[in-house]
VMD Tcl script that builds the backbone (N, CA, C; Angstrom):
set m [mol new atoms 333]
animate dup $m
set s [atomselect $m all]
$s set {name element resname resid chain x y z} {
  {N N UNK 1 A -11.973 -41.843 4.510}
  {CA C UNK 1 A -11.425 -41.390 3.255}
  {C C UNK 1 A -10.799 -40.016 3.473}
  {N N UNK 2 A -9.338 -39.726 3.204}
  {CA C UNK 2 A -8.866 -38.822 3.132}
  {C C UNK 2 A -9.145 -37.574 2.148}
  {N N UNK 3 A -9.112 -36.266 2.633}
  {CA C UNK 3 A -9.269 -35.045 1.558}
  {C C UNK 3 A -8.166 -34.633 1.080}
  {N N UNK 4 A -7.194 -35.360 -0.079}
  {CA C UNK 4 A -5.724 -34.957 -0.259}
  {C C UNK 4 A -6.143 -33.204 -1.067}
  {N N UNK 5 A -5.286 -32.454 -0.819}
  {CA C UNK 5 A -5.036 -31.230 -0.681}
  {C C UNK 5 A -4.812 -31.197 -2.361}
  {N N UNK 6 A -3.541 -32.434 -3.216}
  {CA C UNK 6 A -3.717 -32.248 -4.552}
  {C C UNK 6 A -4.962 -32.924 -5.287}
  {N N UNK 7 A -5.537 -33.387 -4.905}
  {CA C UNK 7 A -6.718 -33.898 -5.821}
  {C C UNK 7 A -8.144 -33.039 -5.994}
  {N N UNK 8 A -8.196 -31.535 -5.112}
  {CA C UNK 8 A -8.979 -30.879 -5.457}
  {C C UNK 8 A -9.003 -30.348 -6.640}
  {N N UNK 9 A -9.939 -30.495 -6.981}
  {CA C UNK 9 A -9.790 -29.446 -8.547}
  {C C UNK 9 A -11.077 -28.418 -8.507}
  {N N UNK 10 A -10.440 -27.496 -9.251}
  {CA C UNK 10 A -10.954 -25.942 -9.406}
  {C C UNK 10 A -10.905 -25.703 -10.659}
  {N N UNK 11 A -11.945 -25.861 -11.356}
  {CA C UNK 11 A -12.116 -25.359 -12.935}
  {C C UNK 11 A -11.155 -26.799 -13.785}
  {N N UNK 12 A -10.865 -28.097 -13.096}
  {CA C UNK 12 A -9.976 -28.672 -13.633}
  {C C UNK 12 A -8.665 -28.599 -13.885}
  {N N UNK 13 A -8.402 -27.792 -12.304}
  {CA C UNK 13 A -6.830 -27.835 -12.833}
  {C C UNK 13 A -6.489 -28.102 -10.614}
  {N N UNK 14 A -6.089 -28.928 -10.572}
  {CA C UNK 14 A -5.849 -29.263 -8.903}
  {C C UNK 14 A -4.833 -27.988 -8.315}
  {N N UNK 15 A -4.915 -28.059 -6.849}
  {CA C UNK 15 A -4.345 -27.419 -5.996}
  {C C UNK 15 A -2.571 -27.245 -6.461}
  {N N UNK 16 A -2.237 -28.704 -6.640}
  {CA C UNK 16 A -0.719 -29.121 -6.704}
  {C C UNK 16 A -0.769 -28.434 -8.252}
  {N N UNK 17 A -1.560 -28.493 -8.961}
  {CA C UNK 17 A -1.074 -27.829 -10.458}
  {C C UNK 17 A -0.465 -26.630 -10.256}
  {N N UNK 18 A -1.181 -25.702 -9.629}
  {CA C UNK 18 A -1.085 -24.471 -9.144}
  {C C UNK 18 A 0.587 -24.177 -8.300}
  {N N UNK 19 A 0.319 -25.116 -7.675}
  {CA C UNK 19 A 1.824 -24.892 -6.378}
  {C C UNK 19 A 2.870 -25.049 -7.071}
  {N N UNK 20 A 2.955 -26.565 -8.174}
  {CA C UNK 20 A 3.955 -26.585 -8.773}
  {C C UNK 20 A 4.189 -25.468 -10.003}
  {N N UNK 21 A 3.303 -25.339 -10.746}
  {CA C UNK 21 A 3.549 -23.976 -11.666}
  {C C UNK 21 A 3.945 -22.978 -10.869}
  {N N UNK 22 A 3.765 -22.495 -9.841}
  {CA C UNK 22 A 4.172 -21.024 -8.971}
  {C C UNK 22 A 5.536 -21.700 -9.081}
  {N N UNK 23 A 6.061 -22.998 -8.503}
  {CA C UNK 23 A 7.589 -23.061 -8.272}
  {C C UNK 23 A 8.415 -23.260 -9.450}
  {N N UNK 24 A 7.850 -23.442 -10.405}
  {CA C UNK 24 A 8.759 -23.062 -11.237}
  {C C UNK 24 A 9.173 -21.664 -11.690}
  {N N UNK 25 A 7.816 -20.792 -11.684}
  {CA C UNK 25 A 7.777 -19.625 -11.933}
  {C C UNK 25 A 9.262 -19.145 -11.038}
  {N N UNK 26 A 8.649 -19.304 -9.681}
  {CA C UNK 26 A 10.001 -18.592 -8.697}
  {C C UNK 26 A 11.280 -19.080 -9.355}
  {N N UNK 27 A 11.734 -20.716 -9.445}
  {CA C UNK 27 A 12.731 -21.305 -9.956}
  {C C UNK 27 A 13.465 -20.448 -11.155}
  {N N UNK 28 A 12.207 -20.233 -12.034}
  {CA C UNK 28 A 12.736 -19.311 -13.543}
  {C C UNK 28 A 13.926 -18.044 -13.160}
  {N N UNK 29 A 12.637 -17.481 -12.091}
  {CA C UNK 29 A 13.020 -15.863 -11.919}
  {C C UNK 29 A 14.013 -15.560 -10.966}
  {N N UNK 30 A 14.024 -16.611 -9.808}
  {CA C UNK 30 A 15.551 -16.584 -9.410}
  {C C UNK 30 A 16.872 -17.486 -10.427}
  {N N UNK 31 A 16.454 -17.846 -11.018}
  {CA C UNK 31 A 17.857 -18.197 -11.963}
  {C C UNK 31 A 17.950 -17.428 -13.371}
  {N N UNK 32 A 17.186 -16.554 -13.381}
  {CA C UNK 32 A 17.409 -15.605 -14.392}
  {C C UNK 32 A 18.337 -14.285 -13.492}
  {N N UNK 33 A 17.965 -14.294 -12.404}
  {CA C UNK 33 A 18.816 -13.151 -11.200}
  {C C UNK 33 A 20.087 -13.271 -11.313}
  {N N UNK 34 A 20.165 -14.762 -11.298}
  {CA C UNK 34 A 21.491 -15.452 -11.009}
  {C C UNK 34 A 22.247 -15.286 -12.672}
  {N N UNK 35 A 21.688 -15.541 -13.185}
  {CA C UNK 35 A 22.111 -15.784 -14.797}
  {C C UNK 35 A 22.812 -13.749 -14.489}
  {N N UNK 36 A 21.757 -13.381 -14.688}
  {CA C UNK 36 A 22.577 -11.504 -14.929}
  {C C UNK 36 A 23.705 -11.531 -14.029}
  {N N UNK 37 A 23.484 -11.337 -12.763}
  {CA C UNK 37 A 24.343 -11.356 -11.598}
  {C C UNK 37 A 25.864 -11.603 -12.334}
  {N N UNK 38 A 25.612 -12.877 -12.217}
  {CA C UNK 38 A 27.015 -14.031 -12.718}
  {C C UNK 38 A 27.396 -13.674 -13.811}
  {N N UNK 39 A 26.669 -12.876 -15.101}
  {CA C UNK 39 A 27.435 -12.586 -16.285}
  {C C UNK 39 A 27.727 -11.091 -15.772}
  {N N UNK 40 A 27.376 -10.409 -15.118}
  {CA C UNK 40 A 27.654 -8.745 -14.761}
  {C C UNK 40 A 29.236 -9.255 -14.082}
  {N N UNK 41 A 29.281 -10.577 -13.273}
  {CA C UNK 41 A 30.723 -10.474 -12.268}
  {C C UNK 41 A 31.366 -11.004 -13.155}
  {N N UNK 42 A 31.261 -12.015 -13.844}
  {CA C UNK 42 A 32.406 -12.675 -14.761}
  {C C UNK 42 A 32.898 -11.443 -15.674}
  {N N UNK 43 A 31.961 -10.920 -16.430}
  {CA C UNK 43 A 32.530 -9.461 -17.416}
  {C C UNK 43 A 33.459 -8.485 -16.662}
  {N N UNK 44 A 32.946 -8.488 -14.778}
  {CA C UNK 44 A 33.796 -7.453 -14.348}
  {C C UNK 44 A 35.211 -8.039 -13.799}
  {N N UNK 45 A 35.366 -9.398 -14.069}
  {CA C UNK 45 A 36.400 -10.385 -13.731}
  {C C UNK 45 A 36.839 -10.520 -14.710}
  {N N UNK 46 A 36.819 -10.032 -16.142}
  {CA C UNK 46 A 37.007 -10.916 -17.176}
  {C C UNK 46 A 38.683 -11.010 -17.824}
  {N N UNK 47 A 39.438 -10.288 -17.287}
  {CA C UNK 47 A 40.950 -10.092 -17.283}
  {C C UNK 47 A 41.710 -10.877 -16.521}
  {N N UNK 48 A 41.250 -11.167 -15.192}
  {CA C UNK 48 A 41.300 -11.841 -14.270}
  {C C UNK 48 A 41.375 -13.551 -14.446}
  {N N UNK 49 A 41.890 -14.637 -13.182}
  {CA C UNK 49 A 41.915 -15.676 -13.186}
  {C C UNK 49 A 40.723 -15.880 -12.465}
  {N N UNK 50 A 39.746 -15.391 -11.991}
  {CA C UNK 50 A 38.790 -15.211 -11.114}
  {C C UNK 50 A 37.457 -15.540 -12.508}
  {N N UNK 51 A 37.956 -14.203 -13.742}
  {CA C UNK 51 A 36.974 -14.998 -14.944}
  {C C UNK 51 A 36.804 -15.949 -15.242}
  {N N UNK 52 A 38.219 -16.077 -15.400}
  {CA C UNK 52 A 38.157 -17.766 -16.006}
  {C C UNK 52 A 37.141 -18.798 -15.039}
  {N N UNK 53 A 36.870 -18.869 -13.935}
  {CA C UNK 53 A 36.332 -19.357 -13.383}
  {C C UNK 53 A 34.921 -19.124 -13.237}
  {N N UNK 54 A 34.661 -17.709 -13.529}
  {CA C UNK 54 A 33.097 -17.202 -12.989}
  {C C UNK 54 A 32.215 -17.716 -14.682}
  {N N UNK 55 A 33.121 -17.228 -15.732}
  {CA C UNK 55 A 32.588 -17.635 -16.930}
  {C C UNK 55 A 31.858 -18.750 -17.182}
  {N N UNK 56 A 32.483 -20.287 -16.808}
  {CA C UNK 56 A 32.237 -21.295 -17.143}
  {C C UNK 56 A 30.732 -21.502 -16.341}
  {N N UNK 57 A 30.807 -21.341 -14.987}
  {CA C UNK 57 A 29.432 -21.073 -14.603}
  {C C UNK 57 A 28.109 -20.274 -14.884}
  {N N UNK 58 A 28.218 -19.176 -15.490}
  {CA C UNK 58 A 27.408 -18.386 -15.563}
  {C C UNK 58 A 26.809 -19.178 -17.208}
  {N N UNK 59 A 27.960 -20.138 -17.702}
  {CA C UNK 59 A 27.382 -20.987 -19.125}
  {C C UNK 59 A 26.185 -22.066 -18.089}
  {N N UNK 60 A 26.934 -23.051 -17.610}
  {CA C UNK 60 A 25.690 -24.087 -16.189}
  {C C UNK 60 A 24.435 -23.406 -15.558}
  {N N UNK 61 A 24.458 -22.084 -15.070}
  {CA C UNK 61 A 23.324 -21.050 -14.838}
  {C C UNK 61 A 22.185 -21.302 -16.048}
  {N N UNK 62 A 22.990 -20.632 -17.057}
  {CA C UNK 62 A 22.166 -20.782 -18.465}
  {C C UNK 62 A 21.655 -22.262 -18.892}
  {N N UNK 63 A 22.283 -22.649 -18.759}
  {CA C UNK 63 A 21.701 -24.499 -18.918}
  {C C UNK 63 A 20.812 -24.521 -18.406}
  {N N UNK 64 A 20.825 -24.899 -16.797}
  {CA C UNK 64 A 19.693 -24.667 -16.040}
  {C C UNK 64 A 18.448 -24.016 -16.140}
  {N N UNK 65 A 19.264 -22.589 -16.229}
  {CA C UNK 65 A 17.712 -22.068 -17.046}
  {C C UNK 65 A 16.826 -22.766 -18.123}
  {N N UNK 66 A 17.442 -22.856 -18.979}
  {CA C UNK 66 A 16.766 -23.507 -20.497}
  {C C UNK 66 A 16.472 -24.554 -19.957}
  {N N UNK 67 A 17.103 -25.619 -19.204}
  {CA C UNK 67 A 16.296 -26.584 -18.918}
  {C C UNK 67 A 14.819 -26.440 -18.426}
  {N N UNK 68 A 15.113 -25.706 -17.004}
  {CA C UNK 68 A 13.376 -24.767 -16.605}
  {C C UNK 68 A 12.700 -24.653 -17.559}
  {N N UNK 69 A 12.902 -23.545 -18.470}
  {CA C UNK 69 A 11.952 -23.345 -19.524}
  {C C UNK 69 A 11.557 -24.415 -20.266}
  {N N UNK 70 A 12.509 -25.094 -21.276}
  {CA C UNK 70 A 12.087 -26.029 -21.860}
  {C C UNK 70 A 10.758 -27.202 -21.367}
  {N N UNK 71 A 10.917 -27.245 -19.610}
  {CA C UNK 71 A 9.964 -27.861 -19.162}
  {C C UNK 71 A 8.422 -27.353 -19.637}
  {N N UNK 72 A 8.403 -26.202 -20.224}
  {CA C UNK 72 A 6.921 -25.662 -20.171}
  {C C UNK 72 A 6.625 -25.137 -21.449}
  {N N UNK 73 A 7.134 -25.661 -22.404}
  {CA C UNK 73 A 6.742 -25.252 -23.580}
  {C C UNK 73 A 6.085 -26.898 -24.396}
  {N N UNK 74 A 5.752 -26.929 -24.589}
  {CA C UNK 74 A 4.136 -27.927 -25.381}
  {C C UNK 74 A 5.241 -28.644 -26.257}
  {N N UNK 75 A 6.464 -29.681 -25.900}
  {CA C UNK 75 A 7.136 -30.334 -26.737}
  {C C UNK 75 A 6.120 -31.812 -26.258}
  {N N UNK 76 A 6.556 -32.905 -27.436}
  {CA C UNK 76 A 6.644 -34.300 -27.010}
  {C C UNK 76 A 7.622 -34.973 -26.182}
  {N N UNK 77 A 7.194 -35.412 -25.453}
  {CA C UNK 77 A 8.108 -36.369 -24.465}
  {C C UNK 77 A 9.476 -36.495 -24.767}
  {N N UNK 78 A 9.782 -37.235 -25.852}
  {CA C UNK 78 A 11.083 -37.530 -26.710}
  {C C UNK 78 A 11.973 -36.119 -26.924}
  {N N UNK 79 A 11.017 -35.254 -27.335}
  {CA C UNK 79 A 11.698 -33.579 -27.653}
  {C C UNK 79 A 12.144 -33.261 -26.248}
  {N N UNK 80 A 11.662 -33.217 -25.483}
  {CA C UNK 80 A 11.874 -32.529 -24.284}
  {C C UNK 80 A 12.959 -33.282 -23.630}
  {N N UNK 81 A 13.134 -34.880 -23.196}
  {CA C UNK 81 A 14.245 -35.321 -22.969}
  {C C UNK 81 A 15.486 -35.071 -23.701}
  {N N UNK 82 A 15.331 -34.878 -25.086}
  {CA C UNK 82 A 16.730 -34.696 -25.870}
  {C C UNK 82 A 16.810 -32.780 -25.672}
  {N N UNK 83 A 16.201 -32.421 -25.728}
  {CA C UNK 83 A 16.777 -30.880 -25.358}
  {C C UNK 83 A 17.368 -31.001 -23.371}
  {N N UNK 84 A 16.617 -30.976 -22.661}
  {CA C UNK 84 A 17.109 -30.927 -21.554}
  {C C UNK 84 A 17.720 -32.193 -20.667}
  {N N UNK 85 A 18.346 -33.100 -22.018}
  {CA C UNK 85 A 19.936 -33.775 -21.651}
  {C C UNK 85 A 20.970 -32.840 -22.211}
  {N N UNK 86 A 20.630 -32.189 -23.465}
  {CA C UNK 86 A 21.285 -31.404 -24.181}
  {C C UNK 86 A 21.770 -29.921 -23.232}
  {N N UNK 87 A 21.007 -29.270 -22.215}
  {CA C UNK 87 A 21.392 -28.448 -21.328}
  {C C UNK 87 A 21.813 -28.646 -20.033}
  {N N UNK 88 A 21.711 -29.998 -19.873}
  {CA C UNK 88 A 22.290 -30.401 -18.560}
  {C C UNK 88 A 23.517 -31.117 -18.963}
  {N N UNK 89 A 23.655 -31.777 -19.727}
  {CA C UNK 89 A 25.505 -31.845 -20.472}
  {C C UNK 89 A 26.328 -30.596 -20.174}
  {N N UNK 90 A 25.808 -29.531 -21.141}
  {CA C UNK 90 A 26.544 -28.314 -21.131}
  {C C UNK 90 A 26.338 -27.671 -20.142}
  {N N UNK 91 A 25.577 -27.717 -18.622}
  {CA C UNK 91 A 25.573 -27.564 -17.480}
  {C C UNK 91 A 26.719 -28.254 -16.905}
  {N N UNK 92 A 26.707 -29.704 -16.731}
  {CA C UNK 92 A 27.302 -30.413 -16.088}
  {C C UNK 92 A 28.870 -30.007 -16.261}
  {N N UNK 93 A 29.169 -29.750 -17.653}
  {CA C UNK 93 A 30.518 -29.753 -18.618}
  {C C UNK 93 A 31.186 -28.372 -18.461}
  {N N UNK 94 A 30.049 -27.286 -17.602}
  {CA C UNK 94 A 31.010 -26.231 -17.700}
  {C C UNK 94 A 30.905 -25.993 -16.109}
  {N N UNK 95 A 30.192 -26.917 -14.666}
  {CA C UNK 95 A 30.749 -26.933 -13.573}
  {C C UNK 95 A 31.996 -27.611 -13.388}
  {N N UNK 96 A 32.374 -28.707 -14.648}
  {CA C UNK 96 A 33.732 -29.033 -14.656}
  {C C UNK 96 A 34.482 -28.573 -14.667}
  {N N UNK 97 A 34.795 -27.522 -15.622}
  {CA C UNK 97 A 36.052 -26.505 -16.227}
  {C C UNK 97 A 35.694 -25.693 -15.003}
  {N N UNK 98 A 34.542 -25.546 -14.172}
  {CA C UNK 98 A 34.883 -24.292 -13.575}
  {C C UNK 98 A 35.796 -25.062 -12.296}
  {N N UNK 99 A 35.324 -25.829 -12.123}
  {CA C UNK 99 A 35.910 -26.856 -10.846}
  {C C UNK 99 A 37.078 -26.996 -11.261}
  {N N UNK 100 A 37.719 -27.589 -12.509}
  {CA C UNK 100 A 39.382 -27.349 -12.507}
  {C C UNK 100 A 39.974 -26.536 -12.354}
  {N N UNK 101 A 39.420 -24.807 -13.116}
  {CA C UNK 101 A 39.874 -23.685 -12.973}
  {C C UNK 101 A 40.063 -23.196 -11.667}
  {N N UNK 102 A 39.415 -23.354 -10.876}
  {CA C UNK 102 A 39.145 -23.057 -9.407}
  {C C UNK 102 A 40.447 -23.964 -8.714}
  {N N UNK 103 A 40.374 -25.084 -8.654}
  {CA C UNK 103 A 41.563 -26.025 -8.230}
  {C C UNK 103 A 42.969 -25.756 -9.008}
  {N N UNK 104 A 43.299 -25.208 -9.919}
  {CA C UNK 104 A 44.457 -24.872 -10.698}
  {C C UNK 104 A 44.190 -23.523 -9.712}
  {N N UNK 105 A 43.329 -22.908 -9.737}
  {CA C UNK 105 A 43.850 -21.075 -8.763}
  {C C UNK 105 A 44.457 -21.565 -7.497}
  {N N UNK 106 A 43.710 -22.280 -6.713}
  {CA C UNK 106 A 44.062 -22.331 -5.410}
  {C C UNK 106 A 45.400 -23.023 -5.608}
  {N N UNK 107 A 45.854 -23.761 -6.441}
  {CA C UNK 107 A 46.811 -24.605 -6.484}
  {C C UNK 107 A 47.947 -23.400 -6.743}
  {N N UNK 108 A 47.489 -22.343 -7.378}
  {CA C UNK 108 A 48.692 -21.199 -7.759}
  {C C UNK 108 A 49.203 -21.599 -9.403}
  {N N UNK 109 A 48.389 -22.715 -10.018}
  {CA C UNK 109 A 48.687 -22.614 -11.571}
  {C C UNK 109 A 48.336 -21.561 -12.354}
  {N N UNK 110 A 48.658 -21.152 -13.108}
  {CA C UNK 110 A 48.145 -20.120 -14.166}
  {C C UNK 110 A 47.020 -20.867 -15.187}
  {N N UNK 111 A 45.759 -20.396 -15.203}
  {CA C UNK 111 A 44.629 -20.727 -15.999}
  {C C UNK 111 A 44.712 -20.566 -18.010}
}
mol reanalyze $m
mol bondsrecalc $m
mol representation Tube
mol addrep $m
């Protein structure tokens, strides 16, 4: 009989509870880095055809995020799928625009 590493439990809460809560934690706090970062460069791009492009992402950043979070707040099943389809749409929808914007620059179109 094997000693799996997640099935220990400590006060009732297993090894893997632990590992996976830490990775989200990290997950949060590096995409909150990313979230400032990306709105500090898009604002300092924001005249620029370079904005137009950094903008739409730094909206997908934010998705992402909220999706993270949303994972850990005490919704029902049903709640939680309709919010984080709801941030991964508007994730998905603004790596689009950034992906055209980006392909119209290199192409030499005006945004």
């Amino acid at each position: 009989m094997s000693d799996d590493a997640g099935s220990r439990r400590v006060g009732g809460v297993t090894v893997l509870d632990v590992v996976l809560d830490a990775l989200v934690v990290v997950q949060s706090t590096l995409l909150t880095v990313a979230l400032v970062v990306m709105g500090i460069a898009a604002r300092g791009y924001a005249e620029t055809t370079w904005g137009g492009v950094l903008r739409p992402i730094t909206v997908a950043i934010a998705g992402f995020l909220g999706t993270t979070m949303a994972a850990q707040l005490p919704l029902p099943t049903a709640w939680y799928l309709t919010l984080s389809s709801a941030f991964w749409t508007v994730s998905v929808a603004a790596v689009a625009v950034a992906t055209v914007r980006l392909n119209r620059m290199t192409w030499g179109v005006a945004s």
